[in-house]
C-alpha positions as CSV (number, residue, x, y, z in Angstrom):
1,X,87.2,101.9,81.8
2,X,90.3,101.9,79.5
3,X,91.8,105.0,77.8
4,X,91.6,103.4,74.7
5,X,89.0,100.5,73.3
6,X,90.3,97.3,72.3
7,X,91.1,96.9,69.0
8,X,89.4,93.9,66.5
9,X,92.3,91.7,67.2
10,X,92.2,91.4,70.8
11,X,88.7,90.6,71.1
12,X,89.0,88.2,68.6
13,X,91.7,86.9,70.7
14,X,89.6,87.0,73.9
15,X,86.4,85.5,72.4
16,X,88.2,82.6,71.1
17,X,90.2,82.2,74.5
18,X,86.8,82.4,76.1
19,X,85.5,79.8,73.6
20,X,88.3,77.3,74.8
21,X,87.2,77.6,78.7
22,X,90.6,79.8,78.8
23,X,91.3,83.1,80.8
24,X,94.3,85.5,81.3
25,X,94.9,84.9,84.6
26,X,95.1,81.5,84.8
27,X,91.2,80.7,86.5
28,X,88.6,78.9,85.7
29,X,85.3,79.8,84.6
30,X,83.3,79.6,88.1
31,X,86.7,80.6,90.1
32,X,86.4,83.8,92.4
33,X,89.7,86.0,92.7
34,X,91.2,86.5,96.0
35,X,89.8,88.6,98.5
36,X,91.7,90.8,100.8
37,X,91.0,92.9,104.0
38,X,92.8,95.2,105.7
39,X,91.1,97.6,108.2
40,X,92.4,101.4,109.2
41,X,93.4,102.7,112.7
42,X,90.0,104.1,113.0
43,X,86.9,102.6,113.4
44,X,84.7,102.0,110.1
45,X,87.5,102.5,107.6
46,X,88.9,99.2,105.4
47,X,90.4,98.6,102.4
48,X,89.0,96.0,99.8
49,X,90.8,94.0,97.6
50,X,89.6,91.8,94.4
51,X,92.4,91.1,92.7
52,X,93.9,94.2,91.4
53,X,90.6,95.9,91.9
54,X,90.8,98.4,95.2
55,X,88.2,100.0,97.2
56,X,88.2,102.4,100.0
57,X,85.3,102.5,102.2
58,X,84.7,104.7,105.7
59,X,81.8,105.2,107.5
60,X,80.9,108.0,109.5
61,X,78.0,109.4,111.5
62,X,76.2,112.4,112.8
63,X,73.1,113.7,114.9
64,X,70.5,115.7,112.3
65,X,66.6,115.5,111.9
66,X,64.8,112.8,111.1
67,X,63.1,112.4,107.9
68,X,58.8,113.7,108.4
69,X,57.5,110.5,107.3
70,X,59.6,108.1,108.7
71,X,60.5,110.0,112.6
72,X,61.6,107.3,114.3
73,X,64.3,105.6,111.9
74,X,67.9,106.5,111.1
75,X,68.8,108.0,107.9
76,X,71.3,105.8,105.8
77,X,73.6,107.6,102.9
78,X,75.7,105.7,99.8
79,X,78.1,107.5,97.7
80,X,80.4,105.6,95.8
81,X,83.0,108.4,93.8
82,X,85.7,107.5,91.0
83,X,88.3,109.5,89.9
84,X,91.3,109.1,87.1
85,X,93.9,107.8,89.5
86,X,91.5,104.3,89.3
87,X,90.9,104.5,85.7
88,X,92.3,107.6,82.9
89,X,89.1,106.9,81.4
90,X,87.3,108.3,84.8
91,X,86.5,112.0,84.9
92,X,86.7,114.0,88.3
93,X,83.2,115.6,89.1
94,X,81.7,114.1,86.6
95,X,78.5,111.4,87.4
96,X,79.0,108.8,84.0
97,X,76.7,106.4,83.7
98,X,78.3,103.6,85.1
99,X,79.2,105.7,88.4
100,X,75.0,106.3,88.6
101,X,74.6,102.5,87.4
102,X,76.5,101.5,90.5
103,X,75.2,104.1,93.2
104,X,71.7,102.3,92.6
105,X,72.6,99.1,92.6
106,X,74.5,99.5,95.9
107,X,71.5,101.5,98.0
108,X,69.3,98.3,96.5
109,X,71.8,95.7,98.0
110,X,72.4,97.7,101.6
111,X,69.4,100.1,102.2
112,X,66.6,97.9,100.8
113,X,67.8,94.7,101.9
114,X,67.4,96.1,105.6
115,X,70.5,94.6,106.5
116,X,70.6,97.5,108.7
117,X,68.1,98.1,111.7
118,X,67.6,101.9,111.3
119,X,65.0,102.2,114.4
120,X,68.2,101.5,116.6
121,X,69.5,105.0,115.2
122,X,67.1,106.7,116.8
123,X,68.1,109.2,119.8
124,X,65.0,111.2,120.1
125,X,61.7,110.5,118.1
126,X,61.4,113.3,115.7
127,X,64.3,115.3,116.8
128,X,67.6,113.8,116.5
129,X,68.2,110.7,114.6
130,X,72.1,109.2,113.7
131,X,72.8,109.5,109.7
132,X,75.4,106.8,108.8
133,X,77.2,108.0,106.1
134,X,79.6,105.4,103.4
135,X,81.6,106.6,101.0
136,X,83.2,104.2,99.2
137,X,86.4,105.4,96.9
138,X,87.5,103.5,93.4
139,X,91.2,103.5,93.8
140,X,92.2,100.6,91.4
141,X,89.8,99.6,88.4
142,X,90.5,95.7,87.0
143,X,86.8,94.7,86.7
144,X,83.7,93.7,88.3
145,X,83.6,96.9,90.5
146,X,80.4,96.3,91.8
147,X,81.5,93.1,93.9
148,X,84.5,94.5,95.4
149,X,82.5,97.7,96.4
150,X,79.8,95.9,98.0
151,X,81.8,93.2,100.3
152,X,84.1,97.0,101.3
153,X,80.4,98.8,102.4
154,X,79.0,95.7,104.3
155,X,82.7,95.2,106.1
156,X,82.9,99.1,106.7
157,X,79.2,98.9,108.3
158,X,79.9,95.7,110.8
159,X,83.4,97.2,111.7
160,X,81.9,100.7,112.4
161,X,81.4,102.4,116.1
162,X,79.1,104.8,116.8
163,X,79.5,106.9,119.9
164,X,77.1,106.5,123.0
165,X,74.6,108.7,123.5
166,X,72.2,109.4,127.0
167,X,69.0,111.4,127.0
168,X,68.0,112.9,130.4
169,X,64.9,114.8,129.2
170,X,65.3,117.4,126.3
171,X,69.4,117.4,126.9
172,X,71.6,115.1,124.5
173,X,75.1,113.8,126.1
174,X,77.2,112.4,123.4
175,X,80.0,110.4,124.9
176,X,83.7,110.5,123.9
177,X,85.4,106.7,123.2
178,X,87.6,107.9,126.2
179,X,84.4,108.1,128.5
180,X,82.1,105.3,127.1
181,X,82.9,102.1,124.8
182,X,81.3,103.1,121.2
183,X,78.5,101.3,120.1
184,X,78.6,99.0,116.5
185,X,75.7,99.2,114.8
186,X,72.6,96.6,114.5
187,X,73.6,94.2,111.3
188,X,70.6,91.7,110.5
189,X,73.0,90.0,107.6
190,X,75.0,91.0,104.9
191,X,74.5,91.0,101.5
192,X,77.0,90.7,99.1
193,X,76.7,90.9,95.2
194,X,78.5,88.8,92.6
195,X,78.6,88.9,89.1
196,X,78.5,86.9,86.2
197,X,79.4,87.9,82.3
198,X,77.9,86.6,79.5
199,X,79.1,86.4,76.1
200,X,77.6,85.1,72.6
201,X,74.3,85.7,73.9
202,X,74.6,83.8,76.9
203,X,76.6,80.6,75.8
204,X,79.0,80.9,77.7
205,X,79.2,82.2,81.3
206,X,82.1,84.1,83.5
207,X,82.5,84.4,87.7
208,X,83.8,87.6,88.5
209,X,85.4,89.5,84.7
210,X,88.1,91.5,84.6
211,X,88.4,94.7,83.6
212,X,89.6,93.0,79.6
213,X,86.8,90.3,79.8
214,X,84.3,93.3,80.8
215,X,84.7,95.0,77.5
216,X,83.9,92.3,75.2
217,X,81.4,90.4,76.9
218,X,77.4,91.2,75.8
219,X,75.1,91.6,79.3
220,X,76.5,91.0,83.3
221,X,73.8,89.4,86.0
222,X,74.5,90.8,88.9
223,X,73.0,88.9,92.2
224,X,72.8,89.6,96.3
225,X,72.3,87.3,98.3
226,X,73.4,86.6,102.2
227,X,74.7,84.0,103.7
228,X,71.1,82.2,104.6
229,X,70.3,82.0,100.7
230,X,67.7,84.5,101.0
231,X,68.1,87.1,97.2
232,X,68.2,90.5,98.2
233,X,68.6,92.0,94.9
234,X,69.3,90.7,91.2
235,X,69.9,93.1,88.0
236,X,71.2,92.3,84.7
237,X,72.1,94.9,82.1
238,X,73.5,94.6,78.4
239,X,70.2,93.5,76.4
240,X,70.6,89.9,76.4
241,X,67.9,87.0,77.2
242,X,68.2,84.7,80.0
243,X,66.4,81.9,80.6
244,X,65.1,80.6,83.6
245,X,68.2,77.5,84.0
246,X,70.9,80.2,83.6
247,X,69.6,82.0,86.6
248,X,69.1,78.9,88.7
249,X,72.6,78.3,88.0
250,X,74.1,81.6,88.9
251,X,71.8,81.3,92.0
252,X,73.8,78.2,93.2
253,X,77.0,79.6,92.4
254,X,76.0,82.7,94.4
255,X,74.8,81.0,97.4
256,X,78.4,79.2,97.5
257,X,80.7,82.5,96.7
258,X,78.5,84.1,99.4
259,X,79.1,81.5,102.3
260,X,83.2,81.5,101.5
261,X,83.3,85.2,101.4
262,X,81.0,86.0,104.5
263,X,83.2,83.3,106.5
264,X,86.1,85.5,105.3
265,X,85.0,88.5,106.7
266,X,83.8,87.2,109.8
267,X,87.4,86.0,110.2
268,X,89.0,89.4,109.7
269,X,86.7,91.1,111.8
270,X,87.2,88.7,114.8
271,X,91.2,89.2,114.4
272,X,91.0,92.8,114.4
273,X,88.8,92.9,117.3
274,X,91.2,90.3,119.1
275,X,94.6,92.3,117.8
276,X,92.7,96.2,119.6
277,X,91.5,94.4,123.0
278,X,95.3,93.2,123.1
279,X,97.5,95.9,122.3
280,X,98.7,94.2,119.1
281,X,99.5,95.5,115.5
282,X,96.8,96.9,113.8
283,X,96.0,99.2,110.8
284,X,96.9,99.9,107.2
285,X,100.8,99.7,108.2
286,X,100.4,96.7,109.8
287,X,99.2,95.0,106.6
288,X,101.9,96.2,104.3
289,X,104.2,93.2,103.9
290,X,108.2,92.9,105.6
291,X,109.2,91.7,102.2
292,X,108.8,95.1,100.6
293,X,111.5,98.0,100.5
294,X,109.0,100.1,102.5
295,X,108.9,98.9,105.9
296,X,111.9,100.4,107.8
297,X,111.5,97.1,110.7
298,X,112.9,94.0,110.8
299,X,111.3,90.9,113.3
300,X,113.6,89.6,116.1
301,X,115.2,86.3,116.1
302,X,115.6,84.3,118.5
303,X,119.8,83.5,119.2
304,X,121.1,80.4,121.0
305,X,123.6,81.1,123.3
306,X,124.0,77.7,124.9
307,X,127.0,75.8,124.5
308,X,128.8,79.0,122.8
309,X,131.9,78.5,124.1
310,X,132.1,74.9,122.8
311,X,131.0,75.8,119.4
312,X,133.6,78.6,119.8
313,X,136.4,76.0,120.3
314,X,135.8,73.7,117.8
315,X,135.1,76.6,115.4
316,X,138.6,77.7,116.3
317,X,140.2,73.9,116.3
318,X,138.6,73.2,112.8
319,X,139.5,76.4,111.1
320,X,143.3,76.2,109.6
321,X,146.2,78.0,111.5
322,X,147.6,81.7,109.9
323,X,150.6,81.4,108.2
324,X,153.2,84.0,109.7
325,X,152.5,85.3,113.4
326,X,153.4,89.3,114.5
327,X,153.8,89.9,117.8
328,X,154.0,93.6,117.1
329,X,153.2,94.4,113.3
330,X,154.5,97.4,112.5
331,X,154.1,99.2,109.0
332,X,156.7,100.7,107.5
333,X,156.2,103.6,104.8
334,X,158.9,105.5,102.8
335,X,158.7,109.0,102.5
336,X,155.6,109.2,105.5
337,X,155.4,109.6,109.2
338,X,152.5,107.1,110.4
339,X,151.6,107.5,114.2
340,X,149.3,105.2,116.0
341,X,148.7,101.4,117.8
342,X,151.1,99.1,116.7
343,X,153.4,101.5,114.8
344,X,156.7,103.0,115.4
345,X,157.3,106.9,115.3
346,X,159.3,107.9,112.4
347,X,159.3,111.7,112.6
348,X,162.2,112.3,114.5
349,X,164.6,109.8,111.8
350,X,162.8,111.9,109.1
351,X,164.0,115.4,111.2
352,X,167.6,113.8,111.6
353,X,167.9,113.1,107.5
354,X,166.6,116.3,106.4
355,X,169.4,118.1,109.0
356,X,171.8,116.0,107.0
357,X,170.7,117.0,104.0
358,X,170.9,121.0,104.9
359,X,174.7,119.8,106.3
360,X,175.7,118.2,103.4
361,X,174.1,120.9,101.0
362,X,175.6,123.8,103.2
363,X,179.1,121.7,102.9
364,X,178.7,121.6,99.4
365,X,178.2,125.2,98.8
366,X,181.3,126.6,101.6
367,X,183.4,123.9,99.2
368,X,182.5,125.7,96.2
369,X,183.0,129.1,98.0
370,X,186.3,128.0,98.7
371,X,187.2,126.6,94.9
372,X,185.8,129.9,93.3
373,X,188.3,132.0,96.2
374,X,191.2,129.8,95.1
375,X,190.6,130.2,91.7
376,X,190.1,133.9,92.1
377,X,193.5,134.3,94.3
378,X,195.4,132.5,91.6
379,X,194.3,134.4,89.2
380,X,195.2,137.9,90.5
381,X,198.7,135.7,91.6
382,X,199.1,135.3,87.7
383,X,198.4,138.8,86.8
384,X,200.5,140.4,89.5
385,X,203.7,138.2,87.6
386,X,203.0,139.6,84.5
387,X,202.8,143.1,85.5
388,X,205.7,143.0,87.7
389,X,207.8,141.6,84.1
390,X,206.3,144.1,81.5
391,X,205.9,147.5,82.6
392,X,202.4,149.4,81.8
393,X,203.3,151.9,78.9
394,X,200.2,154.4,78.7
395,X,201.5,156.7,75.6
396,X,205.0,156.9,73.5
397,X,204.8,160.6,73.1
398,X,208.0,162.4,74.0
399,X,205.9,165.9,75.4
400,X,203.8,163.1,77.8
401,X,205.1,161.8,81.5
402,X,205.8,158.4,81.1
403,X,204.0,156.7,84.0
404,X,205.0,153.0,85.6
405,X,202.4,151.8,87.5
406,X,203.7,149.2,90.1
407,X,201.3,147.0,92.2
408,X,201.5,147.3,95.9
409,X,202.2,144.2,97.8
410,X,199.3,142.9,100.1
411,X,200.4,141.4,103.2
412,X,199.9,137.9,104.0
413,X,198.1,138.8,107.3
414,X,195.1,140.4,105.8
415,X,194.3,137.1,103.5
416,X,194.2,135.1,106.5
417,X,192.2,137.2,108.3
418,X,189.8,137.5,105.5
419,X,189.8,134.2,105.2
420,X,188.7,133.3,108.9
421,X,186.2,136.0,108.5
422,X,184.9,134.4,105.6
423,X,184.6,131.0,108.0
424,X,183.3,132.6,111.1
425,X,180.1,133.8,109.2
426,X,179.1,130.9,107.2
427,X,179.2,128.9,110.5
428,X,177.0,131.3,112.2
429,X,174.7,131.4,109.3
430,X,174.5,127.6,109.1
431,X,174.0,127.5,113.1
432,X,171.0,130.1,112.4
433,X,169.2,128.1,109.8
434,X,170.0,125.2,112.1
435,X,168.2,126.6,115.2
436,X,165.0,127.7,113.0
437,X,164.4,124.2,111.0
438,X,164.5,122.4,114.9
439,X,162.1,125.3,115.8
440,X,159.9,124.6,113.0
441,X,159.4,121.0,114.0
């Protein structure tokens, strides 16, 4: 079901594409698309594919009551669901039409047919019967529903396995799969359905419509049949008339879609039986392709070790010589200290620059002490000649003292102390700073 129906122009388009024995996906009229089968980890649980249509089927079973009328037979129970993540134009919890449609039309091809022996299901006439249970799940809808959910049920039946039961007088054992091998159930045959869609009142005539040829087409014939020819079930819906040569023809065309798909199933089910006796792959997983960013494995190839030493040498004889040879490379960085394989050490040459640096920036500033002292002492030299020349007047008033100030001589012996002082401390400062950068490092 689409979430919205097709406008005028595409079924204009479709009709006349029908008209000129054309289809979308590139088949033919009478072509089937490809089935695929993929089974679960568990017994009875498979996944159908037709095309881009998807079904989910699992079978399971309990012990209950037999039905009054019928005490010795098993109890057999269809449910086929849909929900929106198949279609938007499915409703969850809601029975359409279509969903009831189909329901029928599968208990008519599986329960009807017999293709199930339901007197096998028996554990205790009138008491305790096994109910086989399918529920079959819609989880992609591209047309023709009703094929791909009928070849899913049949598979999910013949790959199911019950446990074993034993009856020791009124007391029912049910065996684990750990104590006793589980039982399949009894299959007869299997029917499996295929449609046909007609359009322009049955001119022309479709294998297997999609989900786009399913809305513009007038009536479907639906048909199950086994693998022996024999009709289990036929239906067709959409108010159109058939003639008798239209159904002998979709007859034939069953009988040979039948015998390719039951040959198909009967291959799947013997290599899944084959892959659980052995240990091997099996399951959903298994199935997913290596191709796709999903699977987190990679297969093993094989290497060829032989002769690798020979290929070695003529690898290396072939292959052109380098151009400069290091016997010790070694990487040379201004301004950083590298340590490590192959490289030299340059943190004590960094340690012996920066000390010359601090030597040359401590000369530097004793030099410029020095200047600003001799500039200083010559100076107060100048000024003591001038004073010793003009005597300091401090007032011309008669009634004042008159007052000549005359500098004191400073002995030569307290400059040259002063000045070795001066010496002495900048040296042990420097030696200080010295001792504390060698420290540091």
């Amino acid at each position: 079901m689409r979430a919205t129906p097709l406008s005028n122009c595409e079924r204009r388009f479709l009709l006349r594409a029908i008209q000129e024995r054309k289809r979308l996906d590139g088949r033919q009229c009478y072509d089937y698309r490809n089935v695929r089968i993929s089974f679960g980890a568990d017994y009875g649980c498979c996944i159908v594919e037709l095309g881009k249509t998807r079904v989910l089927a699992q079978v399971s079973c309990e012990l209950v009551p037999p039905k009054p009328n019928r005490p010795t037979e098993g109890i057999l129970f269809f449910n086929l669901e849909f929900s929106p993540m198949a279609a938007p134009g499915f409703e969850p919890g809601r029975q359409s039409e279509l969903l009831v449609k189909l329901n029928r039309l599968i208990e008519r091809c599986l329960r009807n047919s017999k293709c199930i022996d339901t007197e096998s299901l028996c554990v205790v006439a009138g008491e305790k019967v096994w109910q086989i249970r399918l529920d079959l799940h819609l989880l992609n809808h591209d047309g023709n529903i009703i094929d791909a959910a009928s070849i899913a049920g049949i598979v999910a039946l013949c790959h199911f396995r019950r446990p074993d039961v034993s009856v020791q007088g009124e007391e029912v054992t049910v065996y684990t799969p750990e104590e006793r091998d589980p039982v399949p159930l009894s299959i007869h045959h299997m029917p499996i359905c295929v449609s046909f869609a007609f359009f322009q009142q049955g001119t022309y005539l479709l294998v297997d419509p999609s989900e786009r040829e399913e809305c513009v087409m007038d009536g479907v014939l639906v048909i199950a049949m086994n693998k022996h020819r024999e009709i289990c079930t036929i239906q067709s819906s959409g108010g159109i008339m058939l003639i008798k040569d239209q159904v002998l023809r979709c007859s034939k065309i069953t009988a040979v879609k039948v015998a390719e798909i039951t040959e198909l199933i009967q291959k799947a089910l013997e290599n899944d039986q084959k892959a659980r006796k052995e240990g091997g792959k099996f399951g959903f997983a298994e199935s997913i392709p290596n191709e796709k960013i999903t699977t987190f494995r990679m297969e093993s190839a094989a290497v060829d070790t032989n002769d690798v030493e020979e290929q070695a040498e003529e690898i290396i004889t072939k292959a052109d010589p380098p151009s400069e040879v290091f016997a010790k490379p070694i990487l040379h960085t201004p301004g950083t200290a590298q340590i490590g394989e192959g490289i030299e050490n340059s943190w004590a040459d960094l340690e012996e620059s920066e000390e010359e640096e601090a030597v040359e920036e401590e000369g530097e500033s004793e030099a410029t002490a020095l200047e600003c002292q001799e500039v200083e002492m010559e100076d107060k030299s100048s000024m003591k000649e001038t004073k010793q020349d003009e005597p300091i007047v401090l007032s011309d008033s008669e009634e004042e003292e008159v007052v000549i100030l005359e500098p004191q001589e400073i002995p030569k012996k307290t400059r040259t102390q002063t000045n070795t002082k001066q010496e002495n401390t900048s040296k042990k400062a420097f030696n200080k700073r010295r001792k504390k950068k060698r420290a540091a490092y």
